[in-house]
C-alpha positions in Angstrom: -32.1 75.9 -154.5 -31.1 75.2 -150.8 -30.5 71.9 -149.7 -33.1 72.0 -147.0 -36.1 72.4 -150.1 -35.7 68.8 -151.3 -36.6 67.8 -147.9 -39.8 69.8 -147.9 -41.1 68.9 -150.6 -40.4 65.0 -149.4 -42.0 65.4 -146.4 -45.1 67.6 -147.6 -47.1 64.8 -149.0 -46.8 62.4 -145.8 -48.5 65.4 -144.3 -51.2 64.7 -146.3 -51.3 61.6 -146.4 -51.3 61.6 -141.9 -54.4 64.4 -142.6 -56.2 62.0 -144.6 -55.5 59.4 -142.5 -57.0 61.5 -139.3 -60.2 62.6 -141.6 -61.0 58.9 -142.5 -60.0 57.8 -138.7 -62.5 60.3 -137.1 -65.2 59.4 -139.9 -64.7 55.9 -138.6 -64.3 56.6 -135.2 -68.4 58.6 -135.5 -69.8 55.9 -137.9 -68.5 53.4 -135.3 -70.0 55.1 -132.0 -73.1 55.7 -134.1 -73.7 52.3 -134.8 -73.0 51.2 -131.4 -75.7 53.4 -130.2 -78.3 51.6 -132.5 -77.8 47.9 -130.1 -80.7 47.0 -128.0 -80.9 44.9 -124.8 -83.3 42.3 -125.7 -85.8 41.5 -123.5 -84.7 39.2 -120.0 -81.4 40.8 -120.5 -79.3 40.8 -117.0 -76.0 42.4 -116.8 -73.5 43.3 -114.3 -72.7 46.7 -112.7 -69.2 46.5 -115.2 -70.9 45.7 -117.9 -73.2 48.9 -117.1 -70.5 50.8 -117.0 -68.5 49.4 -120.4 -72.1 49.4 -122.3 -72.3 53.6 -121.4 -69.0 54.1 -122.2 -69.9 52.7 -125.9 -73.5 54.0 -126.0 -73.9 57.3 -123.6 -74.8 60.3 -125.5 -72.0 62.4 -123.5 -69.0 60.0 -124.0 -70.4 60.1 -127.8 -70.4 64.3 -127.6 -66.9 64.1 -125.9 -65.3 62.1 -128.0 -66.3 64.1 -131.3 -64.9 66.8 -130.1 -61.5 65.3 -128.8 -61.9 64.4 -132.8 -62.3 67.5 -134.2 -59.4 69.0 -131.2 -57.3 66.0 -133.1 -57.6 67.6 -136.5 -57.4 71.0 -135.6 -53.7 69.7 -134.1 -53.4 68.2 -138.0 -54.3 71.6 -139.6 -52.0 73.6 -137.4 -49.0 71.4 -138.4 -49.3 73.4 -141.6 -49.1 77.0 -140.3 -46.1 77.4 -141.0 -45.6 76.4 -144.7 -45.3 78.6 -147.3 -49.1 80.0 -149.0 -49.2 80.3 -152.5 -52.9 82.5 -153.9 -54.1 83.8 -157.2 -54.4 87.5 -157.0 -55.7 89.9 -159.5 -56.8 93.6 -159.7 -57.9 96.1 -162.3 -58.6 99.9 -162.1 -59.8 102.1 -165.0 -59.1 106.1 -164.7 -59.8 108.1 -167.9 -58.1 110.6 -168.4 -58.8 113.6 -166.5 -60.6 112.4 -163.8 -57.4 111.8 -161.8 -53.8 113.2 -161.3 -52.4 110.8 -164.1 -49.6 110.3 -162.0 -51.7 108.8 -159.3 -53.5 106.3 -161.3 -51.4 106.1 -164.3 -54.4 106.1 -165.8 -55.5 102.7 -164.6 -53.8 99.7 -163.4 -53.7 95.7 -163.2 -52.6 92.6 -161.7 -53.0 89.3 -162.5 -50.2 87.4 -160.3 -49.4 83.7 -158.6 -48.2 85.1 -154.8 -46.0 83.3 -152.4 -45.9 84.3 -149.3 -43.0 82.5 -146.4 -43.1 83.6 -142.8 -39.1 83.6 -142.1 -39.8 84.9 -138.5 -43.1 85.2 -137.1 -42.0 86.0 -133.6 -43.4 82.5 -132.5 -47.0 83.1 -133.6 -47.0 79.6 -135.4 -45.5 77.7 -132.8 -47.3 79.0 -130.4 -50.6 78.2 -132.4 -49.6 75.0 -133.0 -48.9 74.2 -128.9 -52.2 75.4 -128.5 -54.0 73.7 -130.3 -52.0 70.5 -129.3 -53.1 71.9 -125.5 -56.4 71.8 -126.6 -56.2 68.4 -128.1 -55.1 67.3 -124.5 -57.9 69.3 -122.8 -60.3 67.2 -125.2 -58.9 63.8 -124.3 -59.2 64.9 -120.4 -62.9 65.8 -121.4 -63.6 62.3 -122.8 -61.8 61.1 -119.9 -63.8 63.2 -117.2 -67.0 62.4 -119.1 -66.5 58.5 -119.0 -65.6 58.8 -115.1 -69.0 61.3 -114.6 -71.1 58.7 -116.3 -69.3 55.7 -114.8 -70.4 56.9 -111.4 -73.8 57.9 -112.4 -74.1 54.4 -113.6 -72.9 52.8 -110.5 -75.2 54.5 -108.1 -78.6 54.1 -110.6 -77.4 50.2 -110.9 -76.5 50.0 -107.3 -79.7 51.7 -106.3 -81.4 49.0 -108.2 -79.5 46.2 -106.6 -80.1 48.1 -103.4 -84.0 48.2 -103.8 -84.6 44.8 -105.7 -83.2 43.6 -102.4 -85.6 45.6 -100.4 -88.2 44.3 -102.7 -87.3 40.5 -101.6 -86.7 41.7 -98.0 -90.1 43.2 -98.0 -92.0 39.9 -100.0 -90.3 37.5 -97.1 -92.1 39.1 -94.4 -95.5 39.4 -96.3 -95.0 35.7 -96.8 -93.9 35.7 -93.0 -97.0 37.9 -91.7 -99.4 35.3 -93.7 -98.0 32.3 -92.4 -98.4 34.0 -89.0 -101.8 35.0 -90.0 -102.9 31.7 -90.9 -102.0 30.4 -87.4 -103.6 33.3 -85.6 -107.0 33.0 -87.5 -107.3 29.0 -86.8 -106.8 29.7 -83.3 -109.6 32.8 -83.4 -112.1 30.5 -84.7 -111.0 28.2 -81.7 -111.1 30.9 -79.5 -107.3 30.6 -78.2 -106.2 33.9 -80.3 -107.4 36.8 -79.9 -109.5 38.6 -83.0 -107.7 41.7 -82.7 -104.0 39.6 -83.6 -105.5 38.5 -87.1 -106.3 42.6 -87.5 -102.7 43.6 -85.9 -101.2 41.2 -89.1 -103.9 42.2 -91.6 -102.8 45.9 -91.1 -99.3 44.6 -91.2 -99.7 42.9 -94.4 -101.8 46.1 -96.1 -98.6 48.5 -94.9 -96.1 46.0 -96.9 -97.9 45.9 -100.0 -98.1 49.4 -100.0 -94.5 49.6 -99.3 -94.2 47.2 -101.5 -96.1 49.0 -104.4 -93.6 52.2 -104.0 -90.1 50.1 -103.9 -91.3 48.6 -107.6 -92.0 52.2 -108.8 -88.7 53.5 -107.4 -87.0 50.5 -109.2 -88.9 51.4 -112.6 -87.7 55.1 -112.1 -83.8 54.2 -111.8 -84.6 51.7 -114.7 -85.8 54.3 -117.1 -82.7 56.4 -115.7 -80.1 53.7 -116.0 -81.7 52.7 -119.5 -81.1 56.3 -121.1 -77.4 56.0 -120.7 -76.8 52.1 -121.9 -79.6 51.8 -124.0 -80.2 55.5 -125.4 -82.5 54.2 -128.6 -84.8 52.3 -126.6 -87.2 54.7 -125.5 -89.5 54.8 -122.4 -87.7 51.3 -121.3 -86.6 50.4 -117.5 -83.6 47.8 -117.3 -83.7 46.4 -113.7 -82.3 43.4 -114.4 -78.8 43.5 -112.3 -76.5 40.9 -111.7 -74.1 41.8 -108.4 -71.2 39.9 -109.0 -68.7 42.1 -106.8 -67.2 40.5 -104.3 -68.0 42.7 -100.7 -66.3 40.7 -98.0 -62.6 42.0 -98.3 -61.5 45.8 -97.0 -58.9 47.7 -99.4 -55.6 46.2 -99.5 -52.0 47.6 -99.4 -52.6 47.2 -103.3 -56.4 49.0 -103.8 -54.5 51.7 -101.9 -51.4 52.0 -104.0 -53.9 51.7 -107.1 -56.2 54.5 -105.8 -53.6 56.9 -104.6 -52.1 56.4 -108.1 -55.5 57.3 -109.9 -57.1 60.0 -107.6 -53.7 61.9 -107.8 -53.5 61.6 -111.8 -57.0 62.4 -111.7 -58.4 64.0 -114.9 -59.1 67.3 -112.6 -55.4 67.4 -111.9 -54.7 67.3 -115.6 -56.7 69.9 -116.6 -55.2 71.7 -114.2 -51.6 70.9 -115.1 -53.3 72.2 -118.8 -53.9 75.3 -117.6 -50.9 75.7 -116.5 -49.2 75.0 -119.8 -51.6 77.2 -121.2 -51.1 80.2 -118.9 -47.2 79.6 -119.8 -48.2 80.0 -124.1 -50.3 83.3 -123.0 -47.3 84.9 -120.8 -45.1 83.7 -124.0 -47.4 85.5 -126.5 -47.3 88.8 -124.3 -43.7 89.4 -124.4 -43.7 88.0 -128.0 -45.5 91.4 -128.6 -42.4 92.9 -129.2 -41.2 90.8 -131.1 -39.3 91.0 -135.0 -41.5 89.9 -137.9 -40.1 89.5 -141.1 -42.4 87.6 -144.2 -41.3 86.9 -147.6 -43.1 87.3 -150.8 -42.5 86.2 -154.2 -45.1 86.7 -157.1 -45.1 86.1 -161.0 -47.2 87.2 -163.5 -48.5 90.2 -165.1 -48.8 94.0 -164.0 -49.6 97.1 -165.9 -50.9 100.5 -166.7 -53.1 102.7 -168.4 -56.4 100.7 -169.0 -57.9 103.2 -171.1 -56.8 101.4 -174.2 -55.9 97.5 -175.3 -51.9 99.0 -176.2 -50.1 101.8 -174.6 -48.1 104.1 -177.1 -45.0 103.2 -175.1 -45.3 99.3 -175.8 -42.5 98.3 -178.0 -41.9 97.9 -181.1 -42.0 101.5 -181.9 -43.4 100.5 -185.5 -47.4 101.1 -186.1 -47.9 97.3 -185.8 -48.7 96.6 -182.1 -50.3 93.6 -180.9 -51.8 92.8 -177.5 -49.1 89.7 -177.2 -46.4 92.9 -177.3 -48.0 94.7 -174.3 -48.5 91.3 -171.9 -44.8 90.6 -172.7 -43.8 93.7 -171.5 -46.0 93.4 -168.0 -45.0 89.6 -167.5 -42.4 89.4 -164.8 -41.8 88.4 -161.1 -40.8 90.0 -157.9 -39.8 89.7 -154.5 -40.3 91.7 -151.4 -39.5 91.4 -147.7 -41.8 92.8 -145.0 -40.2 93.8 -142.1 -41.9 94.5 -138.5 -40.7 95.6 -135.3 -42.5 97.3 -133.1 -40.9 100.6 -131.2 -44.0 101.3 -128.6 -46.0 98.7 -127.9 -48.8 100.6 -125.7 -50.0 98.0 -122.2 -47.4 95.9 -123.1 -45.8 95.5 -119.4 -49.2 95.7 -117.9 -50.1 92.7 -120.4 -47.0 90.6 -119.0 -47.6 91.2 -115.7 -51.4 90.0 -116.2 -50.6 86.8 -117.7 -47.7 86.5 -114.8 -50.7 86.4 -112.6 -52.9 84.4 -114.4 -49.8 81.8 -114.5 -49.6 82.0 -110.7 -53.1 81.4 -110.5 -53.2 78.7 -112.3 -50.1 77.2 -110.8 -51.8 77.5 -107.5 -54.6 75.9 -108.8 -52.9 72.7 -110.2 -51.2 72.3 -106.6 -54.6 72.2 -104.8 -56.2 69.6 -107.5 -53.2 67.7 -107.2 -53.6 68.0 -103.0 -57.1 67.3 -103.8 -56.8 64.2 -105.7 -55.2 62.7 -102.8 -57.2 63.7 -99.8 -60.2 62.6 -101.7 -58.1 59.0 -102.1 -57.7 58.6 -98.8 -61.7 59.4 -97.9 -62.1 56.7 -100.1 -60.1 54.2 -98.9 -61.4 55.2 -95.5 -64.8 55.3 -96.4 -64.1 51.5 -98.1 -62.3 50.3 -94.8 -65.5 51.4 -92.8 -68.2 50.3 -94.9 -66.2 46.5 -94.8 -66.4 47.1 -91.3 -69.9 47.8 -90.6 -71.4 44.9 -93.1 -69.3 42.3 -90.7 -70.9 44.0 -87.7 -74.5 44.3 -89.3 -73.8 40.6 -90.4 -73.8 39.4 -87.0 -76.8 41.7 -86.3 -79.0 40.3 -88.6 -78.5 37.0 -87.5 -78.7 37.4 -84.0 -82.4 39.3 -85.1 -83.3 36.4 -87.1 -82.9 34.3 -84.0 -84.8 36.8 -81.5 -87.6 36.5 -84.0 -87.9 32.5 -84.2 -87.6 32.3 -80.3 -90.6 35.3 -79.9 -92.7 33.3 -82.4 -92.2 29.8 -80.7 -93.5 31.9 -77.4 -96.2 33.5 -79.1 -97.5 30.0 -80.9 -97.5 29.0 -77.5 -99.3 31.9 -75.6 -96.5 32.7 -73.6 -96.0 36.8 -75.5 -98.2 38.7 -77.7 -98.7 39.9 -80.7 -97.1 43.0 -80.6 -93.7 41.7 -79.0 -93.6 39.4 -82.3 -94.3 42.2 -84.5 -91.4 44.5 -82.6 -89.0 41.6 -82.9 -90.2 41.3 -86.5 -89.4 44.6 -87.4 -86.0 44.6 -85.7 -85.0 41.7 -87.6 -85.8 44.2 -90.8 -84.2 46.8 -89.4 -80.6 44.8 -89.4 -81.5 43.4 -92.7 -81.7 46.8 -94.0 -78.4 48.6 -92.0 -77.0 45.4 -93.7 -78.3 46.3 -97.4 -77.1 49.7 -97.0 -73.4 48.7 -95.8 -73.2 46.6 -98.7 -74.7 49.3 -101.2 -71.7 51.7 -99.5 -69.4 48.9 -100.3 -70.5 48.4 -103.4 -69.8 51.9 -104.2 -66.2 52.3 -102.7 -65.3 49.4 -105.0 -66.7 50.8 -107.6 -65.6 54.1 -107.1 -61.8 52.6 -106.8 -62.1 51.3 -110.1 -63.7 54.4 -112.2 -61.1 56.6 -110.3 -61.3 60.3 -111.3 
């Protein structure tokens, strides 16, 4: 006995005890995202754009898909571990050949086996290693999986919430000026019927008021569309339902900082496209190892005990001892028991396409190094759009800020004339629209805002 097999042995049932532990983990891990999909959003609900995004990151049917197989990657990692160890099988055979059917020397006139085999890889040439790196880069491929899935549903999340925000504010935008237009209306039509207004006013604001309820009639169906949207990925059980009910709570009055640009610099150029990258890298390395391991020595041990013997055309040979007429079966087994040991050796002479096989993954590993360079290159142009784009859209809702009050002005100084005959109808209704116009190059500022926040935080 070495002094290495004591160790072995020791450290064969934490092995099994660490896969058991992973099974149960992953059960857990499924029974846990699987209940989590079952919570419902009572009605009157309100959450936050964050708490969209943490709710589909529990409850999303992708992140759910993504993480089960990051799971099973994780166990295939825990079976690998093992690929190495020494595999023991029950192996038996049995051929009959009566006599004179075959060269008796061929078949010895039957044959069986009935052994325990052990089998050892002493050198494989890598083979096991290698398997188990891949699976490990596998593993790691998962986890970047999960983590680009959480990131692709983050965003979609953030624009289907911000798009609610965006047109629940349109919504209110648009119910101020029908409150506006009657209030305007009521004024015009008492000074008809006194003959100081002219009829066709009340019918320039009656038109007015018909075009924003119809606009007002499509911004609710767009916000029940994006509802129903938003609803599959937080709230995947509750069918055919529309959650509109956002809370903004993101502050949109500061541009990015020396520390939001550290922060998103950090995560756009450890993006999860970067890492996978990098993982195909690795990977393009294990396949360049694997072709020149072609050539490589292979040498297995094998041990087996039991029983093996000839001629099956009768229950006891004439050549099993003892010599004497009084043979018993228990004579001819103990003459087949025994054990044996064998080495199988393997090394290849010609190995047809090996060079061309080297020089291919050579390539491929090039490739793939390139590849990780420009994601990496990527990551952080794609940073600095975003902290651009951030900069400019803090920029432009100061400016359309300003705007909107100055229009809100315009407007109460046209109306004052127009009360008092001094403009018409149609100047009031351009300055009107003017004022909505700002309002709305405002909403969309903050909406872009909204997003370049948001964005900064998901990262990639």
């Amino acid at each position: 006995m070495s002094p290495g097999e004591p160790a072995r042995r020791s450290d064969a049932p934490r092995r099994h005890h660490a896969t058991r532990h992973g099974l149960a983990l992953a059960a857990c891990s499924l029974a846990f995202f699987a209940a989590g999909a079952r919570a419902q959003l009572t009605p009157g609900d309100s959450l936050t754009i964050r708490g969209c995004i943490a709710r589909a990151w529990q409850l999303a049917p992708e992140v759910f898909a993504a993480r089960a197989d990051q799971q099973a990657a994780d166990l295939d990692v825990a079976a690998a571990l093992h690929n190495a160890s020494p595999r023991v099988a029950f192996q038996t055979s049995a051929l009959v050949a009566p006599s004179g059917f075959y060269d008796p020397a061929l078949t010895n006139l039957g044959e069986y086996g009935v052994k325990l085999v052990g089998t050892v890889p002493v050198r494989d040439g890598g083979e096991a290693r290698r398997e188990r790196a891949r699976t490990r880069l596998v593993a790691g491929g998962a986890r970047t999986g999960v983590r680009q899935t959480r990131r692709d549903v983050a965003l979609r999340v953030a624009e289907l919430a911000s798009g609610i925000l965006r047109t629940s504010a349109e919504i209110g935008r648009r119910e101020e000026a029908r409150r506006w237009t009657e209030s305007v209306m009521s004024a015009v039509a008492s000074g008809a019927r006194a003959g100081t207004r002219s009829p066709s006013d009340a019918l320039r604001l009656r038109l007015e008021l018909e075009g924003t309820d119809v606009d007002l009639l499509t911004l609710r169906a767009a916000r029940e569309t994006l509802g129903r949207a938003l609803a599959t990925l937080i709230a995947p059980d509750s069918l055919g339902a529309s959650i509109t009910a956002i809370r903004d709570t993101l502050g949109l009055d500061l541009a990015p900082a020396a520390e939001d640009s550290a922060r998103v610099l950090e995560r756009f150029t450890t993006s999860s496209e970067v890492q996978r990258a990098e993982n195909e890298t690795r990977v393009a390395r294990l396949e360049l190892e694997a072709a020149h391991a072609r050539r490589a020595l292979h040498l297995d041990l094998t041990l087996d005990a039991g029983l093996a013997g000839t001629d099956l055309t009768r229950w006891i040979p004439p050549d099993v001892a003892p010599l004497e007429a009084h043979r018993t079966l228990a004579d001819r087994l103990r003459r087949d028991a025994g054990a044996s040991l064998a080495l199988d050796l393997r090394f290849p002479l010609v190995t047809p396409g090996a060079g061309a096989a080297v020089a291919a993954r050579e390539a491929a590993l090039h490739a793939a190094e390139a590849r990780a360079e420009a994601a990496r290159r990527g990551g952080r142009q794609e940073a600095l759009d975003l902290l651009s784009r951030w900069s400019l859209a803090a920029r432009r809702r100061v400016a359309h800020q300003r705007s909107v009050v100055e229009a809100a002005e315009h407007v109460q100084r046209i109306q004052s004339l127009y009360l008092a005959g001094a403009t018409t109808v149609l100047e009031l209704l351009d300055a009107r629209r003017l004022l909505e116009d700002a309002r709305g190059r405002l909403e969309e500022a903050r909406a872009e805002l909204r997003l370049a926040i948001l964005d900064a935080e998901i990262g990639r």
